[in-house]
Backbone as a ProteinNet text record, in pm:
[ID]
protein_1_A
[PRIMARY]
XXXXXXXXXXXXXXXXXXXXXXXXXXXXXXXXXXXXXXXXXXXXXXXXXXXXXXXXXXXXXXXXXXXXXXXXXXXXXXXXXXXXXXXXXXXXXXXXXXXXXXXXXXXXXXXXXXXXXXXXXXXXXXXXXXXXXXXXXXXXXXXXXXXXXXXXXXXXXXXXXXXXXXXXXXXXXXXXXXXXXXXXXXXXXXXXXXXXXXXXXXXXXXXXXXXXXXXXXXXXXXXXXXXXXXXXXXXXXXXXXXXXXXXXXXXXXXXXXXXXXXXXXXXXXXXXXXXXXXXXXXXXXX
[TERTIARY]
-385.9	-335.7	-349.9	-351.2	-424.1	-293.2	-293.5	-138.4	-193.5	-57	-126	-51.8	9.4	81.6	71.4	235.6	237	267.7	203.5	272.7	360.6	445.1	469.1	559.4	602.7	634.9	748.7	843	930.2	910.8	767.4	733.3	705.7	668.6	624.8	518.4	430	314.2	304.5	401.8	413.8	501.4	618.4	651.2	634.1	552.2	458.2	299.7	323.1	213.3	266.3	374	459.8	429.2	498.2	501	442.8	234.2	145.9	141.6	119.8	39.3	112.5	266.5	339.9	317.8	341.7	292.6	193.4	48.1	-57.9	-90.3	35.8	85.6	-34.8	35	-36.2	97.2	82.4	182.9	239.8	323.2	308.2	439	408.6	454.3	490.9	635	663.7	703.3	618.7	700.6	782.2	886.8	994.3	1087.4	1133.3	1188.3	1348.5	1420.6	1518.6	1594.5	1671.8	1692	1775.5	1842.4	1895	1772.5	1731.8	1559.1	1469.1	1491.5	1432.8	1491.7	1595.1	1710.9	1682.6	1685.8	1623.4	1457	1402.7	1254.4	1264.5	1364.7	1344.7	1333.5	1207.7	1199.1	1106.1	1069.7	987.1	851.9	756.5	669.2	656.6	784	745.4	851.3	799.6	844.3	879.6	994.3	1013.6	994.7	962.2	971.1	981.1	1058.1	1090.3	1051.9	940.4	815.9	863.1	833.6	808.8	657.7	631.7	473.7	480.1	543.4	567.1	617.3	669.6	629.6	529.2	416.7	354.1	356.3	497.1	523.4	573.3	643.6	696.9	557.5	466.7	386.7	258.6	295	167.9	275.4	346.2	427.9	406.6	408.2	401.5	271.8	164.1	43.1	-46.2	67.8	14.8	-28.6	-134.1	-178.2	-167.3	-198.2	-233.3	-410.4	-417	-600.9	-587.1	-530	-531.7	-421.8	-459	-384.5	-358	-263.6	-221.8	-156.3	-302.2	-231.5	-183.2	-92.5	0.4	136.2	121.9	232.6	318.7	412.9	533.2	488.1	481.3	387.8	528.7	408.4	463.7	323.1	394.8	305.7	270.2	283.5	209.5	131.8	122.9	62.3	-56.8	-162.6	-295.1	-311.2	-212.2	-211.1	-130.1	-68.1	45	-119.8	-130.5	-266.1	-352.2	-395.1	-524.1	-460.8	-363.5	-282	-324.2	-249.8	-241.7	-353	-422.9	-584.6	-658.9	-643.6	-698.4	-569.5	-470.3	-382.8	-397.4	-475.2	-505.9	-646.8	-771.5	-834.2	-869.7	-732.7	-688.8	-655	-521.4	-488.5	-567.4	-686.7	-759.7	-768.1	-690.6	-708.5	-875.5	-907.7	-1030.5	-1039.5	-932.5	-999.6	-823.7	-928.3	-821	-819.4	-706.4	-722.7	-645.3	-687.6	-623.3	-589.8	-480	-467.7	-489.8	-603.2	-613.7	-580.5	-689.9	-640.3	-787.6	-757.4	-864.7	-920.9	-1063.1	-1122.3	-1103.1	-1104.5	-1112.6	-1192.5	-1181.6	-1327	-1272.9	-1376.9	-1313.3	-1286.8	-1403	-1394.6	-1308.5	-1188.2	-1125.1	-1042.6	-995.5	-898.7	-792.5	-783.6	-625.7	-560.4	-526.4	-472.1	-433.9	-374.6	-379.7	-535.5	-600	-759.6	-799	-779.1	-858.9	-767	-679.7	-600.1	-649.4	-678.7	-691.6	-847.5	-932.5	-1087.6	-1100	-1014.1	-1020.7	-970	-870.7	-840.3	-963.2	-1010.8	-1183.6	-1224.7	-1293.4	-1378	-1388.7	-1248.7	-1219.6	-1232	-1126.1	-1135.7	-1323	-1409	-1468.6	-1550	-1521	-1604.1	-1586.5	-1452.5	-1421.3	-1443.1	-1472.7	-1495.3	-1404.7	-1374.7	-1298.5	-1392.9	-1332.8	-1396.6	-1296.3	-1370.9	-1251.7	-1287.2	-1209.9	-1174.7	-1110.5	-1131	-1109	-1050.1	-878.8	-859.7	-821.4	-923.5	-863.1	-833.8	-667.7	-614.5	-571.8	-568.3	-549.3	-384.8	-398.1	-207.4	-141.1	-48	35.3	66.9	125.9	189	297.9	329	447.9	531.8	457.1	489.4	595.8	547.3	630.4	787.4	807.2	942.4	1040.7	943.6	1008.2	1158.7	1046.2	1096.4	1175.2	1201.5	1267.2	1421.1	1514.8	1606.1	1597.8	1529.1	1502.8	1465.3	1388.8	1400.6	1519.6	1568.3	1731.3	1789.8	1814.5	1902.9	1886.3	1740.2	1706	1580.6	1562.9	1430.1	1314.9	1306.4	1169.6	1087.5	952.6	839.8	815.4	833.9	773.3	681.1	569.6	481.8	381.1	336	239.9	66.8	56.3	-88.9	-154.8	-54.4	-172.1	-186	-333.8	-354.6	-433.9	-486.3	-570	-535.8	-613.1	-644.1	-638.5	-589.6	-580.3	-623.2	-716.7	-687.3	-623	-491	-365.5	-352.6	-282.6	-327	-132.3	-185.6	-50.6	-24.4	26.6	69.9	42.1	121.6	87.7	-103.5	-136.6	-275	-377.3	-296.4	-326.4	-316.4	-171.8	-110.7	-219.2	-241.1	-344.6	-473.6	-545.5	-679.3	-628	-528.4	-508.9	-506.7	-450.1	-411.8	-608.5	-647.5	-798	-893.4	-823.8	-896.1	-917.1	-765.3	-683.4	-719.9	-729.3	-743.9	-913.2	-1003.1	-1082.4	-1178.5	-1346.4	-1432.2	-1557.4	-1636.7	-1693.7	-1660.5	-1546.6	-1490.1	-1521.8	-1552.8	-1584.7	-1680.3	-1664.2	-1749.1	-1758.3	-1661.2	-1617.1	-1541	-1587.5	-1473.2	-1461.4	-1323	-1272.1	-1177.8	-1254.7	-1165	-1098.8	-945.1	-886.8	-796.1	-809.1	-773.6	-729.9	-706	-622.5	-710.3	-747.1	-892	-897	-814.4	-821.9	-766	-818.5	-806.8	-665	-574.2	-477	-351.4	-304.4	-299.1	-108.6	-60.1	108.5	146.7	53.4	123.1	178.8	65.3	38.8	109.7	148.7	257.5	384.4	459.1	592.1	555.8	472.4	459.1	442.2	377.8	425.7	594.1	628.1	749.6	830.5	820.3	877.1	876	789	761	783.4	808.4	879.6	1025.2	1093.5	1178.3	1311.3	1237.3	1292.4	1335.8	1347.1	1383.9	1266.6	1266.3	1212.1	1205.5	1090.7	1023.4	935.1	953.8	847.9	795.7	662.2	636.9	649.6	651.9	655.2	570.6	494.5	395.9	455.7	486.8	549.3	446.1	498.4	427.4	436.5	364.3	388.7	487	558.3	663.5	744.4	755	907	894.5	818.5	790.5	799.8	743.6	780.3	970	1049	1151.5	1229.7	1200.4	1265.3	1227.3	1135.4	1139.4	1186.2	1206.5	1313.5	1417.4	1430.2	1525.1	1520.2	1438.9	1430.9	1277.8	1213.3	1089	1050.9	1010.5	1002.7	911.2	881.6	790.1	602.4	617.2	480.2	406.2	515	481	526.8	584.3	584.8	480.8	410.6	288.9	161.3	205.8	67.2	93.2	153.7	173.6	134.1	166.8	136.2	-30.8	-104.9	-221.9	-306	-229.2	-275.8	-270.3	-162.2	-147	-228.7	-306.5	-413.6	-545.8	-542.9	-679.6	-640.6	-504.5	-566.5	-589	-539.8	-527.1	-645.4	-782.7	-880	-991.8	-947.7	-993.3	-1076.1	-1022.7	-1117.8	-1060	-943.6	-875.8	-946.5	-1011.7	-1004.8	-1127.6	-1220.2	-1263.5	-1257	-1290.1	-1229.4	-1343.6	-1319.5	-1385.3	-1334.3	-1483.6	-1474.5	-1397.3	-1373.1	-1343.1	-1184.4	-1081.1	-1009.7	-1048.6	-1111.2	-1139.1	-1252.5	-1328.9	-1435.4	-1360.5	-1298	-1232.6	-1103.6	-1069	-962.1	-993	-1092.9	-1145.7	-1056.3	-952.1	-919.1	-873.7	-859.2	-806.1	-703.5	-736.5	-619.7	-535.3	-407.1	-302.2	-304.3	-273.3	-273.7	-126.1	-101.1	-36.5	82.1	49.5	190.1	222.9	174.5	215.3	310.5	269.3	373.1	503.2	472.1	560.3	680.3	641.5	743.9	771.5	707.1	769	889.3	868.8	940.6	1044.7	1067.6	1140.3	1233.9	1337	1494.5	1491.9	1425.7	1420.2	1424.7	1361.7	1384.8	1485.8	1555.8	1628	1738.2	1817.9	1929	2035.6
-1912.2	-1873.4	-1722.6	-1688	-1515.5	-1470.4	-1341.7	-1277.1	-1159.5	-1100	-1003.2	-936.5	-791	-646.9	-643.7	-634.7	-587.8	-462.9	-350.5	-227.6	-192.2	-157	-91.7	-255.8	-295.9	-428.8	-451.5	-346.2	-358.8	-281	-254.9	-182.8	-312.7	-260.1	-354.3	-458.3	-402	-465.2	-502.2	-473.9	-510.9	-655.7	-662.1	-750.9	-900.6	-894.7	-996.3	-1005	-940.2	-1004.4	-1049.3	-1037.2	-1099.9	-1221.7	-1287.5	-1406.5	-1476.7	-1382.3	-1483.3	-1527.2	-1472.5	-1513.2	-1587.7	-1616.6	-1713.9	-1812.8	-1823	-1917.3	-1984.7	-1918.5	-1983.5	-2008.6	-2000	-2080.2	-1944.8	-1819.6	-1725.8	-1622.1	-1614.5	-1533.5	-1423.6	-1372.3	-1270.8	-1144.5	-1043.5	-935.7	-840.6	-829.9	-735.4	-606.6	-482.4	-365.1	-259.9	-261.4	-155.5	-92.5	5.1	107.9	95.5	53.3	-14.7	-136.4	-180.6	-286.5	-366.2	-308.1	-355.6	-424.7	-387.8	-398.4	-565.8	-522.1	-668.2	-745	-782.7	-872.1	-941.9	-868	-908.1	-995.2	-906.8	-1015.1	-1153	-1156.2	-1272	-1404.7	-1508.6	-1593.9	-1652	-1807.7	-1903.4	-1812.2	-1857	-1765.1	-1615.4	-1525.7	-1385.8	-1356.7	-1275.8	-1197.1	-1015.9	-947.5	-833.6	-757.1	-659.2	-618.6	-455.7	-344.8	-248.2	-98.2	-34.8	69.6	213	286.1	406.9	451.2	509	548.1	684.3	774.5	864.9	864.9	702.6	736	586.6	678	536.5	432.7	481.4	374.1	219	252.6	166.4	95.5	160.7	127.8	75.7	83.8	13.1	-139.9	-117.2	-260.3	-319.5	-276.3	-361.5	-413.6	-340.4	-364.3	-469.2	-509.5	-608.9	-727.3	-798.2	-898.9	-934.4	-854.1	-834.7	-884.6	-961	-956.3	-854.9	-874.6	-806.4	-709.5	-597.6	-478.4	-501.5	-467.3	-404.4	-271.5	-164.3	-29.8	18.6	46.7	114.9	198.4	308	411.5	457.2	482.5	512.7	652.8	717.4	845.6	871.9	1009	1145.8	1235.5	1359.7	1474	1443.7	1359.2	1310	1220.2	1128.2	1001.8	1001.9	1109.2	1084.7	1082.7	1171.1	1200.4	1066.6	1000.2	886.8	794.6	770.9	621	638.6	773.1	787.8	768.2	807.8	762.8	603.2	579.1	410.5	345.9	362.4	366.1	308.9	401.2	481.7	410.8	399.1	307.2	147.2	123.1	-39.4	-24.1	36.4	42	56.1	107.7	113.7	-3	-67.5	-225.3	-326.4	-367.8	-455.1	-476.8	-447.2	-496.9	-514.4	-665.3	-626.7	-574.8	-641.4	-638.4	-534.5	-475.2	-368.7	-343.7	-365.3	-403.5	-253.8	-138	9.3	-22.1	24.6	46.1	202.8	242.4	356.7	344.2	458.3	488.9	467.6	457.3	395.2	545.5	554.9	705.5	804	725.7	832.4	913.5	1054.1	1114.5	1261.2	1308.9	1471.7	1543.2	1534	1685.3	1631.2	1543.2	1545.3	1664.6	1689.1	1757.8	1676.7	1554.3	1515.5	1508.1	1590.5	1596.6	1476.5	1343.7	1199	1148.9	1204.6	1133.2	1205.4	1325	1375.5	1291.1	1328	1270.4	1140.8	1033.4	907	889.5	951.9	954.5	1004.8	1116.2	1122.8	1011.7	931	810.8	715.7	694.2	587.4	629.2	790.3	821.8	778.3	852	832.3	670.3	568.1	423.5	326	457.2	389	382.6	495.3	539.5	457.7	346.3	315.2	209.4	122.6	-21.9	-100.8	-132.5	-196.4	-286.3	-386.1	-478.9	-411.1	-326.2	-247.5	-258.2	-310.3	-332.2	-251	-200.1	-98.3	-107.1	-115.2	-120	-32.6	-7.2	155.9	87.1	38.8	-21.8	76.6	86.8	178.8	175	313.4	281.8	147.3	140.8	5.9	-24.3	-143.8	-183.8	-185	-218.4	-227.9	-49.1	61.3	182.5	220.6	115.1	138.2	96.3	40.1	-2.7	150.7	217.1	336.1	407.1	385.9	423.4	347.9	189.7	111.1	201.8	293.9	281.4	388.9	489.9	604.8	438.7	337.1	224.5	151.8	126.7	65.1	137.1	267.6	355	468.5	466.3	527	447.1	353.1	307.6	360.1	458.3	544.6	488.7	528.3	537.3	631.8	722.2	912.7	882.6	1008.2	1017.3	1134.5	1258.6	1293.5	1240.1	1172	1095.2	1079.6	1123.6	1124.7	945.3	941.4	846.6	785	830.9	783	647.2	577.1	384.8	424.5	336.5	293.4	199.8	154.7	-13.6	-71.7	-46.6	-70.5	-162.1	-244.7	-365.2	-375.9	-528.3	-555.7	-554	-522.6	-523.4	-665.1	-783.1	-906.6	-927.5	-884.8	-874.6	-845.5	-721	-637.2	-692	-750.5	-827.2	-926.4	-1010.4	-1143.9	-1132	-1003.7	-952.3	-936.4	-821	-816.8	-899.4	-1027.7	-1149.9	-1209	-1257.5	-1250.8	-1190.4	-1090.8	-999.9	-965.7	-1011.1	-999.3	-1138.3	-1224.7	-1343.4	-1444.8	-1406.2	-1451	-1397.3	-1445.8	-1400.7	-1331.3	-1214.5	-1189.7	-1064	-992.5	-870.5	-762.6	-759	-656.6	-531.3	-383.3	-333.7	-324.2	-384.6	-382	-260.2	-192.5	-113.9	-173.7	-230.1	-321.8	-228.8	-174.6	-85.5	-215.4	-161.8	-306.9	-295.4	-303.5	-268.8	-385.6	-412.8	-497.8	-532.7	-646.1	-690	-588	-484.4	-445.4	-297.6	-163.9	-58.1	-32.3	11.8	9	129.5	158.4	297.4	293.7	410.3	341	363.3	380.3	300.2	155.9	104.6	-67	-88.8	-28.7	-72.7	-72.5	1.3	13.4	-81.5	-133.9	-237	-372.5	-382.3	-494	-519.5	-382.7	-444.4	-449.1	-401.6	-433.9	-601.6	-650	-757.6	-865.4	-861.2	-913.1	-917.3	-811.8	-792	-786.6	-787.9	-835.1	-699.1	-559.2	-446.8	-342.2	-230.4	-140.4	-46.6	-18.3	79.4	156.9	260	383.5	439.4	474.3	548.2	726.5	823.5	948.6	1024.7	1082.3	1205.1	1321	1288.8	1421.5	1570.3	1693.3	1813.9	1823.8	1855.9	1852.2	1899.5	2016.5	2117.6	2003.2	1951.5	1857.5	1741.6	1674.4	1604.8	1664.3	1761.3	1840	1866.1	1955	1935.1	1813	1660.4	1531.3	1553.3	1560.6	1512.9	1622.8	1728.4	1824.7	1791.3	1795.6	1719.7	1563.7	1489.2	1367.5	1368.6	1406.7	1414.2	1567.5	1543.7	1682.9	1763	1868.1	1997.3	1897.5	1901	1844.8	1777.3	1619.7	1511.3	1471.4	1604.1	1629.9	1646.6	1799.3	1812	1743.1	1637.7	1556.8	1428.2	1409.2	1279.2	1395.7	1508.2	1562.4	1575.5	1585.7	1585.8	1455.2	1361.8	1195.4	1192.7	1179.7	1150.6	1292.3	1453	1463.7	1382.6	1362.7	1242.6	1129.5	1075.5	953.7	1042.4	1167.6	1203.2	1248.9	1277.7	1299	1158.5	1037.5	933.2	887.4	924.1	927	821.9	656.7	574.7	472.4	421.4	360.5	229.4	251	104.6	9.6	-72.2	-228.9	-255.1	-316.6	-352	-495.9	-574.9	-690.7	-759.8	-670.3	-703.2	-809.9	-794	-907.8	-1005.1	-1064.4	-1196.4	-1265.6	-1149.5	-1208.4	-1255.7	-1161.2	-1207.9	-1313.7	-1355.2	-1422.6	-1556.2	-1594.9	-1680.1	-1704.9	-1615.5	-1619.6	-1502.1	-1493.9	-1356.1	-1249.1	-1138.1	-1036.2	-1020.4	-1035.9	-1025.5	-922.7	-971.1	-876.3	-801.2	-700.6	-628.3	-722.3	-810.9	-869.1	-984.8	-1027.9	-1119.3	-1040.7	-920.8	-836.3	-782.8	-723	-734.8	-834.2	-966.5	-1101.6	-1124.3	-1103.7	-1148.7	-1021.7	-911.5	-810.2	-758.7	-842.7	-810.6	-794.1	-852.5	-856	-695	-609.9	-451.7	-395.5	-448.2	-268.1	-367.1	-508.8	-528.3	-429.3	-397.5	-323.2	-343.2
-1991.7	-1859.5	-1841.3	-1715.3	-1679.6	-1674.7	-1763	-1743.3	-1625.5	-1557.1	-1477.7	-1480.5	-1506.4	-1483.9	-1357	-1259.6	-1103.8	-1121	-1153.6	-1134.1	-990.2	-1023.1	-856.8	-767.4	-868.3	-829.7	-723.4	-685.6	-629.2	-438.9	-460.1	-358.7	-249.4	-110.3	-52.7	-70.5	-141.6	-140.2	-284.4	-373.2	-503.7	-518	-446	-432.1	-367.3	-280.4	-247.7	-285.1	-396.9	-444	-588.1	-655.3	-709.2	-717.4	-553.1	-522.4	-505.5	-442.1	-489.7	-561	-688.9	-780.3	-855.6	-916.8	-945.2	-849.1	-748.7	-674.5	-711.2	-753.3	-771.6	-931.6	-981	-1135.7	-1224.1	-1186.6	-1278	-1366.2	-1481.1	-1564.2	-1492	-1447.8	-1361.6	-1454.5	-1495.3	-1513.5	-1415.5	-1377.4	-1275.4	-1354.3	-1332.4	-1371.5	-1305.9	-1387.1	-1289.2	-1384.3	-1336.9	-1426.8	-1416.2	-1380.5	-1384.8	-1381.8	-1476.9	-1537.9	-1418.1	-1339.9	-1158.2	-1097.7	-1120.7	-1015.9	-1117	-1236.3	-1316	-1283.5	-1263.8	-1262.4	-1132.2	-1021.7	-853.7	-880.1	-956.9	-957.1	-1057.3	-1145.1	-1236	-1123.9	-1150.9	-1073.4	-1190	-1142.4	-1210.6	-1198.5	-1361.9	-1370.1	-1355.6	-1336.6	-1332.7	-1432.9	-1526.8	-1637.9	-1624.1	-1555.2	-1511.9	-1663.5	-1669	-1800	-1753.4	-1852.8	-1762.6	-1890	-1789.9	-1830	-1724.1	-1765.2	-1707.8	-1693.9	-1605.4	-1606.7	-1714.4	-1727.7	-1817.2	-1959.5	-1951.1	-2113.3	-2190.2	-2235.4	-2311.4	-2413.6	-2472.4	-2567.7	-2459.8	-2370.4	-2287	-2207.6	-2162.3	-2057.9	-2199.3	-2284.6	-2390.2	-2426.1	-2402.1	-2434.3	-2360.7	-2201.3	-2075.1	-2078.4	-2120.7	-2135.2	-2232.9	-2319.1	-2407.8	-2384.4	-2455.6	-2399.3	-2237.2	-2138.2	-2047.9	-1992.2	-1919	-1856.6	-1724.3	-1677.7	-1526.9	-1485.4	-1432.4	-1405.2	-1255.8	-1177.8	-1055.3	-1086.9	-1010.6	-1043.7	-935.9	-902.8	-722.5	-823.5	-795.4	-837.3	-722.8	-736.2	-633.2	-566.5	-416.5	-375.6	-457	-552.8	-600.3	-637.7	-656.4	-680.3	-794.1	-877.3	-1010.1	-994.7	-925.1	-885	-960.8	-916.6	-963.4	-1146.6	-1178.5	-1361.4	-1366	-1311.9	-1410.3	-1370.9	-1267.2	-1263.2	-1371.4	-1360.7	-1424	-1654.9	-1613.4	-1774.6	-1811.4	-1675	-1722.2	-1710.2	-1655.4	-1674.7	-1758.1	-1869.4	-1993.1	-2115.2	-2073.4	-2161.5	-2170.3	-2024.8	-2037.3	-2084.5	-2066.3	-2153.3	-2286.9	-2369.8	-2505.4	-2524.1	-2460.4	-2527.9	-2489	-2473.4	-2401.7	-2259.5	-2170.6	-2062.2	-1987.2	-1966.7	-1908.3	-1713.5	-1660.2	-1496.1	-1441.2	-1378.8	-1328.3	-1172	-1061.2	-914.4	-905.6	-836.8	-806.6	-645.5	-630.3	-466.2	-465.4	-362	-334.4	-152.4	-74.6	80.7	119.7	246.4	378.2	372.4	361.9	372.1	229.1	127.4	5.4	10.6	-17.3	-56.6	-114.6	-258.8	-276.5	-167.7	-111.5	1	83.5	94.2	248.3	290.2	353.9	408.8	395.3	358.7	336	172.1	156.3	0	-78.2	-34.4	-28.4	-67.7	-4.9	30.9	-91.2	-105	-197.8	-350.8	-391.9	-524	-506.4	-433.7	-450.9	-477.1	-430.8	-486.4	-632.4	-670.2	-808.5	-881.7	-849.8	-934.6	-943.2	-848.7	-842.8	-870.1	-893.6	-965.8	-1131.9	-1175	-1323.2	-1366.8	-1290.1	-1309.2	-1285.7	-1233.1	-1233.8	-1348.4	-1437.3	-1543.8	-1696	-1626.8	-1777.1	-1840.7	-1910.2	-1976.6	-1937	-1820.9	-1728.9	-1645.4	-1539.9	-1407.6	-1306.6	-1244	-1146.8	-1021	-920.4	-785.9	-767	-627.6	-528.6	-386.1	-375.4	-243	-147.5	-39.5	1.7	163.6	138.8	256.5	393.3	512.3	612	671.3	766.2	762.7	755.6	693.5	666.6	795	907.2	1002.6	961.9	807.5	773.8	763.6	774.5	818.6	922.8	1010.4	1155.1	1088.2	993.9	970	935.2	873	856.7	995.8	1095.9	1207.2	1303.2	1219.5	1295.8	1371.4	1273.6	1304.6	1434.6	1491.6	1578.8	1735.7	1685	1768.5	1848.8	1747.3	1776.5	1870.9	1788.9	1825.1	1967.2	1968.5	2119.2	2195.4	2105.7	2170.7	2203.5	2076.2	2112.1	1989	1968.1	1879.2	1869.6	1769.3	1743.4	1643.7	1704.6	1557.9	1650.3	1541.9	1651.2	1623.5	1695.5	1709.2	1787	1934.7	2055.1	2079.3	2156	2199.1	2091.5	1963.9	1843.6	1819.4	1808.9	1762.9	1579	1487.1	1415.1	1380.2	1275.3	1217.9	1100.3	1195.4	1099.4	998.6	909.5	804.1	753.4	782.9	728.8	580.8	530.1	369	298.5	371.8	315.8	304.5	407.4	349	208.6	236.5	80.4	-4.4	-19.5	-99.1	-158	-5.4	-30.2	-127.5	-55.1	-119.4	-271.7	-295.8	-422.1	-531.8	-467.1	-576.3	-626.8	-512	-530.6	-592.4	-611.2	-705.9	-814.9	-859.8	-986.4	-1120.2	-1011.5	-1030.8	-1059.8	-949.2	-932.7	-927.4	-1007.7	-1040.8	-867.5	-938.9	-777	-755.1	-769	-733.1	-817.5	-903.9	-1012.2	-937.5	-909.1	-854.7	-721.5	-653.9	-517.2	-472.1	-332.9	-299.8	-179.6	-155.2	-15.5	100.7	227.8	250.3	376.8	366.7	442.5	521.2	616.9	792.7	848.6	1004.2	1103.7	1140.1	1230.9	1350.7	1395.1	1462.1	1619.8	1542.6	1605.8	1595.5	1701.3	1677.7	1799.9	1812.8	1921.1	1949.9	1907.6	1898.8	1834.8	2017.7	2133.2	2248.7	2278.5	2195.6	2190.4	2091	1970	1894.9	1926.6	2023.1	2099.2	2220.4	2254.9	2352	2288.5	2154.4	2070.6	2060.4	2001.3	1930.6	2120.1	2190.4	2312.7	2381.7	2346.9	2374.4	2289.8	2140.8	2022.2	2052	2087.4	2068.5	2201	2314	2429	2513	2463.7	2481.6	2507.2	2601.7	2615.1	2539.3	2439.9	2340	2385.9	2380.9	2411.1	2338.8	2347.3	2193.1	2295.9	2171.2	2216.7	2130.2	2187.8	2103.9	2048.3	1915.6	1902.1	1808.6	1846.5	1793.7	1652.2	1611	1425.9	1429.3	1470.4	1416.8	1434.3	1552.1	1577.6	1459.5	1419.8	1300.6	1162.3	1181	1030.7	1034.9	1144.8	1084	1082.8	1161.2	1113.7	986.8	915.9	801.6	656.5	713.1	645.8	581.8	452	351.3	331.6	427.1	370.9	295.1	287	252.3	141	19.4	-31.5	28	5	121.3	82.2	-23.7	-81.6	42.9	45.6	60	218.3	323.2	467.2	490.8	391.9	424.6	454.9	354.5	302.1	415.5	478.6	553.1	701.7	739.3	844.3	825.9	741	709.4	728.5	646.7	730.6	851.3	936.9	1066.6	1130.8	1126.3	1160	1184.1	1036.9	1015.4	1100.9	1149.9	1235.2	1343.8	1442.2	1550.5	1572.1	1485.5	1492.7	1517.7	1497.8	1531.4	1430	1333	1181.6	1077.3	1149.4	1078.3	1199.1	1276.4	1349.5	1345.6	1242.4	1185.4	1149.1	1218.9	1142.3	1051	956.1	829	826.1	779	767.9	622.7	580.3	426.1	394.3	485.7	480.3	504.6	634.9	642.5	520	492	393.2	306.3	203.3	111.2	101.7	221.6	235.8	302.8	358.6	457.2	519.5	605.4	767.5	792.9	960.7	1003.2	931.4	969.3	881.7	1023.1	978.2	1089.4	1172	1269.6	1390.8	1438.1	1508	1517.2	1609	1688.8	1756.8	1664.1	1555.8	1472.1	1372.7	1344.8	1253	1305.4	1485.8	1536.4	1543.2	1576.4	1593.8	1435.4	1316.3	1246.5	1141.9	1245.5	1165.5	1317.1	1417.4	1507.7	1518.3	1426.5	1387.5	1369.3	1297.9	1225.5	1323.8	1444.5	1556.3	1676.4	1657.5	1770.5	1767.9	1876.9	1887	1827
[MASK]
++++++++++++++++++++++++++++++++++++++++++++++++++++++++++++++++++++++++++++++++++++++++++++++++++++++++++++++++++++++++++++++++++++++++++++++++++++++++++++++++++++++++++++++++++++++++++++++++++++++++++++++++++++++++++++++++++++++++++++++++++++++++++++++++++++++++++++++++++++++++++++++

């Protein structure tokens, strides 16, 4: 039976993919760094087992008799040194097939500091005696949840983005592709970049969730400065920066491709933005 390491298991997209793959009667290893957090994933077929990315005696344990990696690290200013560790640590204990979540638009030279740290992780993973898959998924839909409560509470949508289209991607998607990947032969050498059908503007996303949700949502354009200080003390200086740098890159119209790569790999549609809406509508009702 295929064992598989969920790194990052308690994240959004870690946790449903959890549930695939037990589902589809596969060993499933959830890793998480607190023993609160194992306890929530224990379910039929998933084995929580609890690693730190910083230290490798722990993360070579998690790694044992392992076939398949899910690598997704929690955003930090370490991110690129902890992946590229664990990497190089599953290539030490055998691991053969390794699934990385990277970003929609990797590349050294970007201008988005995100874009750039996540091309160095594919670069390195690609160099190694590994079967390595590549997912460089585009803003989450599941993102907008962030902002559910500024919804509720005034019924607005902030972000500064202008009128820029997106091809947003639901997480369960990711999720989906990921399990496929992890799992099933074909993928080795793939880079899957993985987006929504429809490129779409966060006007049409406050008119989704308006229409989900029975209430008037507005989205509002906001100026970086006014975005930079919301996110003053909730966000470290780093990682304001680096998300004001993404949301450039969408406002430049430089996120807005759809890529066929969900439906291929999944044989049916990748969810669409009023399906995520209705099924995440309870989050921004009043």
């Amino acid at each position: 039976m295929t064992t598989v390491l969920v790194s990052g298991a308690t994240g959004t997209i870690g946790r449903e993919l959890v549930g695939l793959l037990a589902g589809q009667g596969v060993c499933v290893r959830a890793m998480v760094r607190r023993p609160a957090d194992a306890d929530a994933l224990r379910a039929p077929g998933v084995e929580p087992v609890i690693a730190d990315l910083d230290d490798p005696s722990s993360l070579a344990r998690a790694l044992d008799g392992v076939d398949a990696l899910f690598l997704n690290t929690p955003s930090s200013a370490e991110a690129r040194d902890r992946q590229i560790r664990c990497a190089d640590l599953a290539v030490a204990v055998g691991v053969r097939r390794l699934v990385l979540l990277s970003q929609y638009a990797a590349r050294a030279d970007s201008p988005v500091r995100f874009l750039r740290w996540h091309a160095e992780v594919e670069d390195h993973v690609g160099a190694l005696d590994l079967e390595v898959t590549v997912l460089r998924p585009n803003l989450f839909l599941q993102g907008m949840l962030t902002m559910a409560g500024a919804v509720r509470e005034h019924g607005t949508l902030g972000a500064p983005i202008g009128s820029a289209r997106v091809s947003m991607v639901d997480t369960r998607d990711i999720a989906a592709v990921a399990a496929v990947a992890l799992t099933q032969p074909g993928h080795a050498g793939a880079v899957y970049t993985l987006t929504g059908p429809a490129a779409v503007s966060h006007h049409e996303v406050a008119e989704a969730i308006s229409a989900a949700t029975g209430r008037d949502v507005q989205f509002a354009d906001l100026p970086d400065e006014t975005f930079a200080t919301m996110l003053d003390g909730v966000l470290p200086a780093w990682q304001r920066d680096g998300l004001l740098e993404d949301y450039a890159h969408y406002r430049r119209g430089e996120a807005a491709v759809v890529d066929p790569a969900v439906p291929t790999v999944l044989g049916r549609p990748a969810r669409d933005l009023a399906a995520f809406a209705r099924d995440h509508a309870g989050a921004f009702a009043a």
